[in-house]
MARBA-3410 file (N, C-alpha, C, O; in Angstrom, 1 decimal):
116
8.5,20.9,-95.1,8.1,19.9,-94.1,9.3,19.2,-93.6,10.2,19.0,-94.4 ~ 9.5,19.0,-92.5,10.8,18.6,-91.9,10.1,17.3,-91.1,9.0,17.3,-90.7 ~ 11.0,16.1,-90.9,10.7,14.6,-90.1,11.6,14.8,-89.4,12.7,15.1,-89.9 ~ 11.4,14.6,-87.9,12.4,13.9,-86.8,12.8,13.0,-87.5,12.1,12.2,-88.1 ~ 14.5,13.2,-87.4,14.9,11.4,-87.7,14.7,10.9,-86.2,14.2,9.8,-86.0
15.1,11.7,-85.0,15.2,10.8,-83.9,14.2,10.3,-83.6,14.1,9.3,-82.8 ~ 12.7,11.1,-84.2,11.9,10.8,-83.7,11.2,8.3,-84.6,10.7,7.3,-84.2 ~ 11.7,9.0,-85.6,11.4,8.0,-86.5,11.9,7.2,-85.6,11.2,6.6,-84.7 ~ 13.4,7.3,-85.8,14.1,6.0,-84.9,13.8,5.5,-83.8,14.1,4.3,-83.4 ~ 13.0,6.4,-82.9,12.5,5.8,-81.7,11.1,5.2,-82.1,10.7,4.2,-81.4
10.3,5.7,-83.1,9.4,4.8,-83.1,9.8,3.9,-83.7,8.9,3.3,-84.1 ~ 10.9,3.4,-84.2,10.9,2.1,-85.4,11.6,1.5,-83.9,10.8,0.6,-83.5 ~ 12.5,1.5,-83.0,13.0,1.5,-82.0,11.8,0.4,-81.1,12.0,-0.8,-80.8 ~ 10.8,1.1,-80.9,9.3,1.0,-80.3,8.5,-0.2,-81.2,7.5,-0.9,-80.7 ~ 9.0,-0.4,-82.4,8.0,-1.2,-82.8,8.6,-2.7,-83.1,7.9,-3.7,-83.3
9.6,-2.7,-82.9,11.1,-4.0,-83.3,10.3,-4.3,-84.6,10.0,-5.5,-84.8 ~ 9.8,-3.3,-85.4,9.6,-4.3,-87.3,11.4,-3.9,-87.9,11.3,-4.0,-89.2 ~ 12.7,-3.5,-87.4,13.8,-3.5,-88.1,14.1,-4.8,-88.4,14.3,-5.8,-87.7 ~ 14.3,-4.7,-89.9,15.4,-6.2,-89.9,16.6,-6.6,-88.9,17.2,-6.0,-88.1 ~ 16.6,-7.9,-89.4,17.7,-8.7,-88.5,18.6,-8.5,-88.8,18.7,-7.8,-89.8
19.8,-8.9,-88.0,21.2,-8.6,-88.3,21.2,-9.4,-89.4,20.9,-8.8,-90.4 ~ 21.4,-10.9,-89.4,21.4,-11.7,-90.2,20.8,-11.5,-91.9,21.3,-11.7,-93.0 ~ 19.8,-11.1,-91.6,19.1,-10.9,-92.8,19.7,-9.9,-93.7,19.9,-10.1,-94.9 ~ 20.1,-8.7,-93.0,20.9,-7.7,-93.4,22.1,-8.5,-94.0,22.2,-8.3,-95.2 ~ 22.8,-9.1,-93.7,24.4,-9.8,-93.8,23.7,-10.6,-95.2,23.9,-10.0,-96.3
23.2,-11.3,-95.2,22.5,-12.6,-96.1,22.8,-11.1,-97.5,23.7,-11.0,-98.3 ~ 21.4,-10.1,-97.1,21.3,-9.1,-98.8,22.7,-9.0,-98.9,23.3,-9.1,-100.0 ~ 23.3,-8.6,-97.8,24.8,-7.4,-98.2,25.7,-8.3,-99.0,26.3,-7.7,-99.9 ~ 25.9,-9.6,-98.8,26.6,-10.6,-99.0,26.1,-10.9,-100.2,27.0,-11.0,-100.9 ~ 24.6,-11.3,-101.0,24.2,-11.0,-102.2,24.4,-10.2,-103.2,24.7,-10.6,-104.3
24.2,-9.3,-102.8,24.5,-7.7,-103.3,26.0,-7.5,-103.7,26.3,-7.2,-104.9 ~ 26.8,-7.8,-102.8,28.8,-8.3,-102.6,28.6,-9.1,-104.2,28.7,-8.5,-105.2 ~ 28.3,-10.1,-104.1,28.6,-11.3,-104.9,27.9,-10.9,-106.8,28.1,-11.6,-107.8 ~ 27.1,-9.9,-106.7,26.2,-9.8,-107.8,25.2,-10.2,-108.1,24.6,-9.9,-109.2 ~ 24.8,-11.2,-106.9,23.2,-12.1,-106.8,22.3,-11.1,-106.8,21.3,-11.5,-107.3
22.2,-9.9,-106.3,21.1,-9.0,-106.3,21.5,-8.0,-106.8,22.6,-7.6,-106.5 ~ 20.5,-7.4,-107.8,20.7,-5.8,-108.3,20.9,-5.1,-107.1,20.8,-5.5,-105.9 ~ 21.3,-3.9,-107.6,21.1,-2.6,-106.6,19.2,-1.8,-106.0,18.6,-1.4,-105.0 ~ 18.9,-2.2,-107.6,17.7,-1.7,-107.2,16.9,-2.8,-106.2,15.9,-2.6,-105.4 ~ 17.4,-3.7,-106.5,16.1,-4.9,-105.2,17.1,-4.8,-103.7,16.8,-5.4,-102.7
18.1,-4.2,-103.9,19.1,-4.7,-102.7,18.1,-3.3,-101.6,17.5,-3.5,-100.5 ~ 18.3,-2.3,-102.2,17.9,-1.0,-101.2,16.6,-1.6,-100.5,15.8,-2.3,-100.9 ~ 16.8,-1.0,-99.3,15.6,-1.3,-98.4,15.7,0.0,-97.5,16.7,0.7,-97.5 ~ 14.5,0.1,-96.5,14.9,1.2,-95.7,13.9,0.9,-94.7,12.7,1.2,-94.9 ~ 14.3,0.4,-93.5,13.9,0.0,-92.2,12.8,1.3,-91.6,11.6,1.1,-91.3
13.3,2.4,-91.7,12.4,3.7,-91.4,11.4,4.0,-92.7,11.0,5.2,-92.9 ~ 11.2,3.3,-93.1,9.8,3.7,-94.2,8.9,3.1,-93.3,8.0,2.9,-94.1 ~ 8.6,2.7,-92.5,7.4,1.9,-91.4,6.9,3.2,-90.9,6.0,3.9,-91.3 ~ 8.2,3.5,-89.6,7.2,4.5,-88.9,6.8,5.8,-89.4,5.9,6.5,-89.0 ~ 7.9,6.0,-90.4,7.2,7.3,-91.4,6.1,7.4,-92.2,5.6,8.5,-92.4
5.4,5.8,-92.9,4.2,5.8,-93.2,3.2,5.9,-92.6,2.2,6.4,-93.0 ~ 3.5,5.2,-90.9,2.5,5.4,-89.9,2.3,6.5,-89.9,1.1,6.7,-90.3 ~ 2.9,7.5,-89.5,2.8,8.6,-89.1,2.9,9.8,-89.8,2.6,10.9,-89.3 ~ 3.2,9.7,-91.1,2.5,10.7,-92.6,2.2,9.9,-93.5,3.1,9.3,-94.0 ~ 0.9,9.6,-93.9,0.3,8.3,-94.2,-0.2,9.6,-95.8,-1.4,10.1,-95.6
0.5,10.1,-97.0,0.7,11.0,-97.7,1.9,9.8,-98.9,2.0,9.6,-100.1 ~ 2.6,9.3,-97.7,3.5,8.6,-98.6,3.2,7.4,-99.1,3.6,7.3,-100.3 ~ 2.7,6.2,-98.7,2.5,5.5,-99.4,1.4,5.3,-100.3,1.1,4.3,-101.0 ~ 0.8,6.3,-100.1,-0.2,6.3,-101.7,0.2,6.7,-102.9,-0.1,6.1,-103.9 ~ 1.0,7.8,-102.8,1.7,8.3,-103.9,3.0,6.8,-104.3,2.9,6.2,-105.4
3.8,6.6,-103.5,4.6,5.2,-103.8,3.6,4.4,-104.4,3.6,4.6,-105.6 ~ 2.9,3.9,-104.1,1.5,3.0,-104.7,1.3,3.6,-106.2,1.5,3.0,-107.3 ~ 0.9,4.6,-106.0,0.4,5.3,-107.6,1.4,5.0,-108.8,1.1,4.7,-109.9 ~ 2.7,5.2,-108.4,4.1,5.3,-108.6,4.4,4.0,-109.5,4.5,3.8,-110.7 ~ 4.5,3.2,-108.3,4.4,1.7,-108.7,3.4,1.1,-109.7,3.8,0.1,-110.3
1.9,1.8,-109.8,1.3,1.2,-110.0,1.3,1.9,-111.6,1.2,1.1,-112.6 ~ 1.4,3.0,-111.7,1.3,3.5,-113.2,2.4,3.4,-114.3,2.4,3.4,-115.5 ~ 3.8,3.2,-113.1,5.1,3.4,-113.8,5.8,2.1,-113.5,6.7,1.9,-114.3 ~ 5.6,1.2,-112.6,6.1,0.1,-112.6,7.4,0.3,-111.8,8.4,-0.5,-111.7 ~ 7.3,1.5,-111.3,8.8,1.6,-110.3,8.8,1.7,-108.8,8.0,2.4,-108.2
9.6,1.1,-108.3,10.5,1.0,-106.7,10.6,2.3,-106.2,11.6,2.9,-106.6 ~ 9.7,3.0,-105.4,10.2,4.4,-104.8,10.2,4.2,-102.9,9.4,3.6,-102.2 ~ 11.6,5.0,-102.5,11.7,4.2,-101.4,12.4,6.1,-101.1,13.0,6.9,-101.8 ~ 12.0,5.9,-99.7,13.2,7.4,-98.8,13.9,7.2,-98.2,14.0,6.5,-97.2 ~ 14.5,8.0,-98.8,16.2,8.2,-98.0,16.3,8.6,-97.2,15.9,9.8,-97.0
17.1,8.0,-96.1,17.0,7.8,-94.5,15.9,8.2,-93.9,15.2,7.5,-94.6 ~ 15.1,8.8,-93.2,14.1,9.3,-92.5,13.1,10.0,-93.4,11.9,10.2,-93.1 ~ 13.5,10.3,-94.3,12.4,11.1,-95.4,12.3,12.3,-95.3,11.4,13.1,-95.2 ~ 14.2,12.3,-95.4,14.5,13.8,-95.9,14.4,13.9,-97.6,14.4,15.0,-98.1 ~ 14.2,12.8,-98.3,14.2,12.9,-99.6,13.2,11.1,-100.1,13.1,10.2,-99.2
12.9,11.1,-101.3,12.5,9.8,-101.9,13.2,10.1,-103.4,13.3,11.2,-104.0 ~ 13.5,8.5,-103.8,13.7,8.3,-104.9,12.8,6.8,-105.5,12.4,5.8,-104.9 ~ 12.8,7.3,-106.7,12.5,6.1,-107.1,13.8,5.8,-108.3,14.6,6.7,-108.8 ~ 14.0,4.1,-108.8,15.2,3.9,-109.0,14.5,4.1,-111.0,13.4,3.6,-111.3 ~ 15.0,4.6,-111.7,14.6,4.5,-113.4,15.2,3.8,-113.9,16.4,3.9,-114.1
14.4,2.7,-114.5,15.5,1.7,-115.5,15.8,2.5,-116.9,15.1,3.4,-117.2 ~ 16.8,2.0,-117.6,17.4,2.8,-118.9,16.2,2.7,-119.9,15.4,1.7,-119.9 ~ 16.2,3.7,-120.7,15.2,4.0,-121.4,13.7,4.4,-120.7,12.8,4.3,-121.5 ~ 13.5,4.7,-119.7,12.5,5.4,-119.0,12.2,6.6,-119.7,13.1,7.4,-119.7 ~ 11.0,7.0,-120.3,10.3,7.9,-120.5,9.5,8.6,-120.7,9.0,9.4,-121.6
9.2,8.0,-119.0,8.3,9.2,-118.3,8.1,9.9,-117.6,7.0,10.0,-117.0 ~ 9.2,10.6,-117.5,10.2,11.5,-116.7,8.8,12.5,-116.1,8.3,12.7,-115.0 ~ 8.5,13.1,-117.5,7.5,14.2,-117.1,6.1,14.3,-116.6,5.4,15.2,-116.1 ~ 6.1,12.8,-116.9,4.7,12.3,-116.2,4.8,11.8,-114.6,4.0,11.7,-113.6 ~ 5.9,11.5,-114.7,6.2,11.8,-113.3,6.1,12.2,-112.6,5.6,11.9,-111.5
6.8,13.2,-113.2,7.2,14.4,-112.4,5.8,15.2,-111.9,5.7,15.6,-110.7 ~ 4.7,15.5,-112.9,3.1,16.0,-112.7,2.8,15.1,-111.8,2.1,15.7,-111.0 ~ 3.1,13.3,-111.4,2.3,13.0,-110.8,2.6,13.3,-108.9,2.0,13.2,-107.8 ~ 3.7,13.6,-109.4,4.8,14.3,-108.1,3.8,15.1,-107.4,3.2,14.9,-106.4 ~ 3.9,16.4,-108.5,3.8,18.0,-108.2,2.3,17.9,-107.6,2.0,18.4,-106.6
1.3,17.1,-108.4,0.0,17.0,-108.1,-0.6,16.6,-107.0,-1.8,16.7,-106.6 ~ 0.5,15.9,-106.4,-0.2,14.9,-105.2,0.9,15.8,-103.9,0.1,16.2,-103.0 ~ 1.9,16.1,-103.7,2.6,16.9,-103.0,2.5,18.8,-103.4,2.1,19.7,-102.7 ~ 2.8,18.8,-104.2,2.6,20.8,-104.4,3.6,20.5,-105.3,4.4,19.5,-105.4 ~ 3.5,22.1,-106.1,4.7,22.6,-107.0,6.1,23.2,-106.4,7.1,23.7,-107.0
5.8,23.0,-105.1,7.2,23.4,-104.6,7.6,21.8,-104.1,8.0,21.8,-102.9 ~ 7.5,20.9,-104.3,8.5,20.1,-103.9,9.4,19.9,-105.3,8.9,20.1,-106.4 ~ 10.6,19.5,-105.1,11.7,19.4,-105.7,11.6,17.9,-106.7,11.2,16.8,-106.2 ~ 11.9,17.9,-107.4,12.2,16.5,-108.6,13.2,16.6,-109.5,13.2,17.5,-110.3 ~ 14.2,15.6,-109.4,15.3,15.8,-110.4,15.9,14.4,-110.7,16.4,13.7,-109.9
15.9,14.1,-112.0,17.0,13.3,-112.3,18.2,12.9,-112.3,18.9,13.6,-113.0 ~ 18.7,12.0,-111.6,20.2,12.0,-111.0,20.8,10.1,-111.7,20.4,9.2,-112.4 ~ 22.0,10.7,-111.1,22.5,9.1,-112.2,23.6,8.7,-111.2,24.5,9.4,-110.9 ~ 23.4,7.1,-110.7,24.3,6.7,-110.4,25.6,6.5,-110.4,25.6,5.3,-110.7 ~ 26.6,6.8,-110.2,27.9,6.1,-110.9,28.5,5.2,-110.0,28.9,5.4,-108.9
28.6,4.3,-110.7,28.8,2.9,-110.2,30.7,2.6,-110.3,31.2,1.5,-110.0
END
């Protein structure tokens, strides 16, 4: 499955729900200083018109959050999602089934690790 990014952008473009500049500066400047984790800092302005418009994703985020207690957010246009794993997470594989189950066995899941 492939997403227009241009297309997203013009509808997020179309809708003015993008953050402000300011607001942006306020996290970034948080985030700078250590006031905010990484994981509450990420945001992504294009998760709006991508939910409007494949409404697939925020139920599974929902489920996500709601069984595992985790933040799943897509990267840029929704060429990909992550969700962020705190240390000692394991329920990798429950996960991962709840992934495969609600999207197909061909979509991709992998654990990856920051380096900071």
């Amino acid at each position: 499955m492939g997403l227009s990014t241009a297309e997203m952008y013009r509808r997020l473009a179309h809708s003015s729900t993008y953050s402000s500049l300011e607001w942006s500066k306020e996290r970034v400047g948080a985030w700078s200083a250590g006031k905010l984790p990484t994981e509450e800092f990420l945001h992504n302005d294009l998760e709006i018109p991508v939910f409007q418009k494949y409404l697939f994703f925020q139920p599974l985020f929902d489920q996500i959050e709601k069984e595992f207690g985790l933040k799943s957010l897509l990267s840029g246009s929704g060429s990909c999602c992550f969700s962020w794993l705190p240390k000692g997470f394991d329920g990798l594989k429950e996960l991962k089934e709840m992934i495969e189950l609600a999207w197909g066995d061909e979509c991709w899941v992998e654990k990856t690790y920051l380096i900071r």
